[in-house]
C-alpha positions as CSV (number, residue, x, y, z in Angstrom):
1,X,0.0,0.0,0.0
2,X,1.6,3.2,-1.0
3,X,1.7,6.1,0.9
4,X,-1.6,8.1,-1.0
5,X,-3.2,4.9,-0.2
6,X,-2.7,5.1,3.7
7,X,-3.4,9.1,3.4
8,X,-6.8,8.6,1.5
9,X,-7.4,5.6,4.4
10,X,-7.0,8.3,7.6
11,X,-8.8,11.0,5.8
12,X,-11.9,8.7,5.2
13,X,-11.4,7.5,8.7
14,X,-11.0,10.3,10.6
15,X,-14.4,11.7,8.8
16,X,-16.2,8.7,9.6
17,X,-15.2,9.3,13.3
18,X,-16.3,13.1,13.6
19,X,-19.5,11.6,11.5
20,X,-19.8,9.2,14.8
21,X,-19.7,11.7,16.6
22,X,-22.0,14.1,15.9
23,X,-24.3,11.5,15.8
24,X,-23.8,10.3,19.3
25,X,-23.9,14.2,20.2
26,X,-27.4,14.7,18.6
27,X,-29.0,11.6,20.3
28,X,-28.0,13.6,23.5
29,X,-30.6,16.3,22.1
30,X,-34.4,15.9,23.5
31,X,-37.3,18.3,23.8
32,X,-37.8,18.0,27.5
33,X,-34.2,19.1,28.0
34,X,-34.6,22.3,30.4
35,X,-37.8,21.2,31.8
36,X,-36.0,21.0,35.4
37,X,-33.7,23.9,34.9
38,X,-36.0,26.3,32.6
39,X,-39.4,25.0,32.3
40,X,-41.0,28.1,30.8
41,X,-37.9,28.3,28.1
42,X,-40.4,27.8,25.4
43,X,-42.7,30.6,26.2
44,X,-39.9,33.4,27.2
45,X,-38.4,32.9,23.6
46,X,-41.9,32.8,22.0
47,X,-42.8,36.2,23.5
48,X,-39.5,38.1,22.8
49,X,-39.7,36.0,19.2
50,X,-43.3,37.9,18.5
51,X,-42.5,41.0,19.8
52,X,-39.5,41.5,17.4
53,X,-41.9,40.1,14.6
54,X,-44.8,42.6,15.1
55,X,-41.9,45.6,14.7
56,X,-41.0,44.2,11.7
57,X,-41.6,41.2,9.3
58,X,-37.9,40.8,8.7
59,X,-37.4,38.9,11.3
60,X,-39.0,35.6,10.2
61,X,-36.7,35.4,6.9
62,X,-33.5,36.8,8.6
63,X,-33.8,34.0,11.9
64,X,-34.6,31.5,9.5
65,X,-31.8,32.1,7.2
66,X,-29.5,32.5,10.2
67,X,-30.5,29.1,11.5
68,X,-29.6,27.2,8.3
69,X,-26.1,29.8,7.7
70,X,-25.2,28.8,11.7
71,X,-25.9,25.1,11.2
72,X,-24.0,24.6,7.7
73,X,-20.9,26.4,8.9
74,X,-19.2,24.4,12.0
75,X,-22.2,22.9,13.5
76,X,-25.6,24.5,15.0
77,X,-23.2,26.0,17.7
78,X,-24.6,29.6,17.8
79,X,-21.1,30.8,16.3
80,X,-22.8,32.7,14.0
81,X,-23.6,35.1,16.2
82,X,-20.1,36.1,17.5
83,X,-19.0,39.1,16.8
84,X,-16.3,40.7,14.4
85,X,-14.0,39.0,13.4
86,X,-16.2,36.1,12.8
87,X,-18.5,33.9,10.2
88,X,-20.2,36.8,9.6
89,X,-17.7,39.2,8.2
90,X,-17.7,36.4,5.1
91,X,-18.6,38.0,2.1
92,X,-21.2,34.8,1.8
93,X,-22.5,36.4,5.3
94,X,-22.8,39.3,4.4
95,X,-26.3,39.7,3.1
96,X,-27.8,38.3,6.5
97,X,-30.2,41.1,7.8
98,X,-29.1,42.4,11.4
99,X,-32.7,41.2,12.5
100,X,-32.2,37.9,13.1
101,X,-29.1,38.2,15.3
102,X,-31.2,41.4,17.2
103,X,-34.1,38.7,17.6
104,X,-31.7,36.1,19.0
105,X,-29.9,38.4,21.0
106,X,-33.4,40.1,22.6
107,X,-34.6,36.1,23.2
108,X,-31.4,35.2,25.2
109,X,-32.0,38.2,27.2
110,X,-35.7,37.5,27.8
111,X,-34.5,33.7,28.9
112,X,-31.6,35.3,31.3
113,X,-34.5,37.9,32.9
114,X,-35.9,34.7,34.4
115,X,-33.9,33.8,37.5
116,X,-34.4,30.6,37.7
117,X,-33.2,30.4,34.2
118,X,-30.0,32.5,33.8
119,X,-27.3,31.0,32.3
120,X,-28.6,28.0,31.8
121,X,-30.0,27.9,28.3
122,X,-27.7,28.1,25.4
123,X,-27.2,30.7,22.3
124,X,-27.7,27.8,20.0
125,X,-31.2,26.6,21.2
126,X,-32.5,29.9,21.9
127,X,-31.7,30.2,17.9
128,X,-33.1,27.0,17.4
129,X,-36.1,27.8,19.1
130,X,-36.8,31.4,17.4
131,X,-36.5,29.7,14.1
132,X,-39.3,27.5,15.3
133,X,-41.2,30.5,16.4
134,X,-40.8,32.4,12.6
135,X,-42.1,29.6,10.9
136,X,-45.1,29.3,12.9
137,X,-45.6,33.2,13.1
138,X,-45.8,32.8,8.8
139,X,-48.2,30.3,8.7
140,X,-45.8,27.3,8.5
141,X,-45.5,24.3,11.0
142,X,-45.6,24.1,14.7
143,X,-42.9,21.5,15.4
144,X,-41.1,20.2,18.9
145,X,-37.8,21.5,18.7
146,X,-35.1,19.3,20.3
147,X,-32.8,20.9,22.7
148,X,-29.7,20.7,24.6
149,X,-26.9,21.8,22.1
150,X,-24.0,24.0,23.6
151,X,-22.5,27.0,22.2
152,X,-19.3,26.9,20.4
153,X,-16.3,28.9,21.2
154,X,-14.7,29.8,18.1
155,X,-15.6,31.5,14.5
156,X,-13.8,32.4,11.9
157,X,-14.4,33.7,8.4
158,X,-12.0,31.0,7.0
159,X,-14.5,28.1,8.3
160,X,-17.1,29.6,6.0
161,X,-15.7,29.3,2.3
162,X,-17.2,26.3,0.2
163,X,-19.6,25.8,3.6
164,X,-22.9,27.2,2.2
165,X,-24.8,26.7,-1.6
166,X,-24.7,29.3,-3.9
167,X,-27.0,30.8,-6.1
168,X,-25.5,29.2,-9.5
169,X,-25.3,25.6,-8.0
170,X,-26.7,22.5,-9.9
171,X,-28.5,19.7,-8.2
172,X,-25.2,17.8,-7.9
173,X,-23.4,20.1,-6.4
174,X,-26.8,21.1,-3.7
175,X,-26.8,17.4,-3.1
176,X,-22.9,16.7,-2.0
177,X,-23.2,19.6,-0.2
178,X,-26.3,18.7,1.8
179,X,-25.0,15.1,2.5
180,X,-22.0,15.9,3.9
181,X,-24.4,16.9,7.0
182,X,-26.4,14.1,6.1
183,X,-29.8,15.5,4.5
184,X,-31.0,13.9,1.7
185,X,-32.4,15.3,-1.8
186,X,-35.4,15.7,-0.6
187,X,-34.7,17.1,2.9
188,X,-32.8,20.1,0.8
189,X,-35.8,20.6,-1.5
190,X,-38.0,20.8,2.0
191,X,-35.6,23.1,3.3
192,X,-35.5,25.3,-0.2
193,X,-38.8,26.0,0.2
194,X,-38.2,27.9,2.7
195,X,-37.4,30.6,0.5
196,X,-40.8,31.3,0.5
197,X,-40.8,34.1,3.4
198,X,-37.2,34.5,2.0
199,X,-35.3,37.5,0.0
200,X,-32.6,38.5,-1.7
201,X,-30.5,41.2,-3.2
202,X,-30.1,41.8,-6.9
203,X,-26.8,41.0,-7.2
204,X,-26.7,37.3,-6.0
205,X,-29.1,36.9,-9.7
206,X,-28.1,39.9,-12.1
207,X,-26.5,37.8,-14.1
208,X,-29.4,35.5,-15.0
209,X,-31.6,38.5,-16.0
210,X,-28.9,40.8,-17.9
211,X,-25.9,38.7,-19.1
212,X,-26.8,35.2,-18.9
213,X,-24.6,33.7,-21.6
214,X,-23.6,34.8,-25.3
215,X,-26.4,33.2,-26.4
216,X,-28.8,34.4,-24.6
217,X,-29.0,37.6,-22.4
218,X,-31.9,36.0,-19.9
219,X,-31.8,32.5,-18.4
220,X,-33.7,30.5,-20.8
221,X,-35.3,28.7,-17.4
222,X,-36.4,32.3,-16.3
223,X,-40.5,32.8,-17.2
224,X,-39.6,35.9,-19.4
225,X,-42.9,38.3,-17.7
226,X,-40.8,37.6,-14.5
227,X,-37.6,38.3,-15.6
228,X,-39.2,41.5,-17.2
229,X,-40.0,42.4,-14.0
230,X,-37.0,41.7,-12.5
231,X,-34.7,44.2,-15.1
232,X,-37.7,46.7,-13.8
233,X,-36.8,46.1,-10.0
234,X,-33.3,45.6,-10.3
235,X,-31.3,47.9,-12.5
236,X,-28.7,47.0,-14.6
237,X,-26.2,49.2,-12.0
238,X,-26.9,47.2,-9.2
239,X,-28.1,49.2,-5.7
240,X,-27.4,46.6,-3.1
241,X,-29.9,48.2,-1.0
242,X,-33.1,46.5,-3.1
243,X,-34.1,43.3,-1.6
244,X,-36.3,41.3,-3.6
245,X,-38.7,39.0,-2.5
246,X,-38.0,35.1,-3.6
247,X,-41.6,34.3,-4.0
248,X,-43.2,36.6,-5.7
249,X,-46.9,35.6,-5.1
250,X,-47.3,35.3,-1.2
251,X,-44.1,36.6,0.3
252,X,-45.1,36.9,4.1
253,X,-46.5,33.5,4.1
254,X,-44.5,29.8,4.7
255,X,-46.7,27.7,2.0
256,X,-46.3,25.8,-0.8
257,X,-46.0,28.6,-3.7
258,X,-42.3,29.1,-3.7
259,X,-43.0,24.9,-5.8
260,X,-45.8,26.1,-7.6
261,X,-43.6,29.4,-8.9
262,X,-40.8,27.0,-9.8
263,X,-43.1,25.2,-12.0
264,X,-43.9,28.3,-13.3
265,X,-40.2,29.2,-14.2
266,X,-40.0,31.9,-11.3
267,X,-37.5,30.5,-9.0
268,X,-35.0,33.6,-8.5
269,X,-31.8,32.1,-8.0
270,X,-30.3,29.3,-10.6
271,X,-30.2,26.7,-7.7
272,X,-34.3,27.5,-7.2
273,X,-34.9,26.7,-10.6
274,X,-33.0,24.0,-11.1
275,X,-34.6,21.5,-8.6
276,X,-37.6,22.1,-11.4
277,X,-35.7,21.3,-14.6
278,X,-33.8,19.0,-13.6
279,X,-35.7,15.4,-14.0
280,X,-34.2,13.7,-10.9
281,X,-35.6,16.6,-8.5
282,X,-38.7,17.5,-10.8
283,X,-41.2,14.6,-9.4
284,X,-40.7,16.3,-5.0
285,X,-41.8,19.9,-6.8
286,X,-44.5,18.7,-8.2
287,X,-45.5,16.7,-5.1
288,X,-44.9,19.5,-2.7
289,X,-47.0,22.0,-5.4
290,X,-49.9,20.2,-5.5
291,X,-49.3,18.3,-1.6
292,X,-48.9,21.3,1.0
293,X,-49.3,19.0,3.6
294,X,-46.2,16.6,2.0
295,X,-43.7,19.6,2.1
296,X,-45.0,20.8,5.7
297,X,-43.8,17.4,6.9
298,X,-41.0,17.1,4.5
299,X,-39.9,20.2,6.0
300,X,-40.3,19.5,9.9
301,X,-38.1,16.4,9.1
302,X,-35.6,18.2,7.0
303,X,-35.4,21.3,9.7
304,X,-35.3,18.6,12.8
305,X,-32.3,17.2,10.9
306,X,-30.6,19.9,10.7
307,X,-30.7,21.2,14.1
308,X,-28.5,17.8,15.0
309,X,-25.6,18.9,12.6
310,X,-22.3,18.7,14.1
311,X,-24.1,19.9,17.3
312,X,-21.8,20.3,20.6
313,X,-23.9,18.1,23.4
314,X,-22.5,17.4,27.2
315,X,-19.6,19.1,28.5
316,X,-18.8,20.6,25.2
317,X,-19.0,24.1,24.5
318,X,-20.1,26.3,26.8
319,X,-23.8,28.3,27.8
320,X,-22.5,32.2,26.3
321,X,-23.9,34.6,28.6
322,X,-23.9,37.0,25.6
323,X,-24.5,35.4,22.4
324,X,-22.0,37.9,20.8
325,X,-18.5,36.7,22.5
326,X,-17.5,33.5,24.4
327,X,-17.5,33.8,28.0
């Protein structure tokens, strides 16, 4: 056995043992966790959650988003949410709206005004927990949240390059990247859709509406009326204050339409549309268009699954008394 042999051999053990562990880690997780320490955890995040929703909508798409970003990028270990220099000073972080850390940040402090309850419940399930809250304040799922994860104690903007999709992926290149935190196809379609309460900023799709190829100036996937619409929204000079909403027919509610647009060739990045022209991913479109009930479970299992990703259980980690720097 030569000596790339016996490298290839450690790397592909070595990930099999951090996949072992995770796994062991998120069987640690239950719902009942703080039911001793902070019984009423539940309802102190769900008050602060609404409060901050009822100032603005914002909040729903920018916790949710924060979520998935947190959980894809060293684990759901709340290191999102520490501050400069951190995960979020990547220029792939940099289009997360300020709400959802000033909703996480106003829940922890909500949580920590109990005494019984005071640094005792981590960053990383208050965050899991709000996300839970958006999605039901939107019209989507109520769902137990598993709990019991610890915060991590280091970020860095290194740890986020080639961590999260990108606009212009493919369906293979979504699906090795979901795996790797073991989610199936159809757990990152579920989790796509929620793009329905999502938005985004004109540059992250300029290109499919201005400068597409040689060939052709518009994505040929694009419905033209749409992509009409889109040059009207989003000028050709690109102002990176416009957001724009990524479904275009019920924006502030979590349902099914962001499928039913995609059928419709409105899905506004590349990596929307695709999971709609490409065969292998067409048939869980079509079922979550015309099934809202399918993709409201589809999406409780895909969202359960991805609170357990490289989560830190036990002694691990630490409970942050300010979500923003380690203790």
């Amino acid at each position: 056995m030569d000596y790339k042999t016996n490298q290839s051999s450690f790397l592909v053990n070595v990930l099999l043992l951090l996949l072992l562990c995770s796994s062991v880690s998120a069987q640690q997780l239950r719902t009942d966790f703080y039911r001793n320490s902070c019984p009423n955890v539940e309802t102190l995040v769900r008050n602060a959650v609404r409060q901050k929703f009822q100032q603005t909508f914002v909040t729903a798409p920018a916790t949710l988003r924060l979520f998935f970003h947190d959980c894809f990028v060293r684990g759901c270990d709340a290191s999102i949410l520490i501050a400069s220099p951190s995960e979020k000073d990547h220029p792939d972080q940099l289009s997360l709206a300020g709400d959802g850390f000033d909703t996480v940040v106003k829940a922890k402090q909500a949580v920590d005004s109990n005494p019984n309850c005071r640094n005792k419940v981590s960053c990383a399930d208050v965050l899991a927990l709000a996300t839970r809250e958006v999605v039901l304040l939107t019209g989507g799922p109520n769902y137990p949240v598993e709990l019991g994860r610890r915060d991590g104690r280091l970020s860095t903007v290194a740890s986020v390059q080639h961590s999260l999709p990108q606009p212009g992926f493919n369906l293979d290149q979504l699906n090795s990247m979901f795996s790797r935190h073991g989610l199936s196809q159809t757990d990152m379609i579920a989790l796509s859709g929620a793009h329905t309460i999502g938005f985004s900023h004109c540059g992250k799709f300029s290109k499919r509406i201005y400068n597409f190829s040689p060939k052709n100036r518009i994505d040929p996937t694009l419905n033209l009326r749409y992509a009409l619409q889109l040059r009207q929204m989003c000028p050709v000079r690109v102002d990176p204050r416009i957001a724009i909403n990524m479904d275009p027919t019920t924006p502030r509610t979590f349902d099914n339409a962001y499928f039913k647009n995609l059928q419709q060739g409105m899905g506004l990045f590349s990596s929307d549309q695709i999971l709609f022209t490409d065969q292998r991913s067409r048939s869980t479109v079509n079922l979550f268009a015309s099934n809202e009930g399918a993709f409201r479970q589809a999406f409780v299992s895909a969202i359960t699954k991805l609170g357990r990703v490289g989560v830190l259980t036990g002694n691990a980690g630490e409970i942050r008394r300010d979500c923003t720097r380690v203790n």
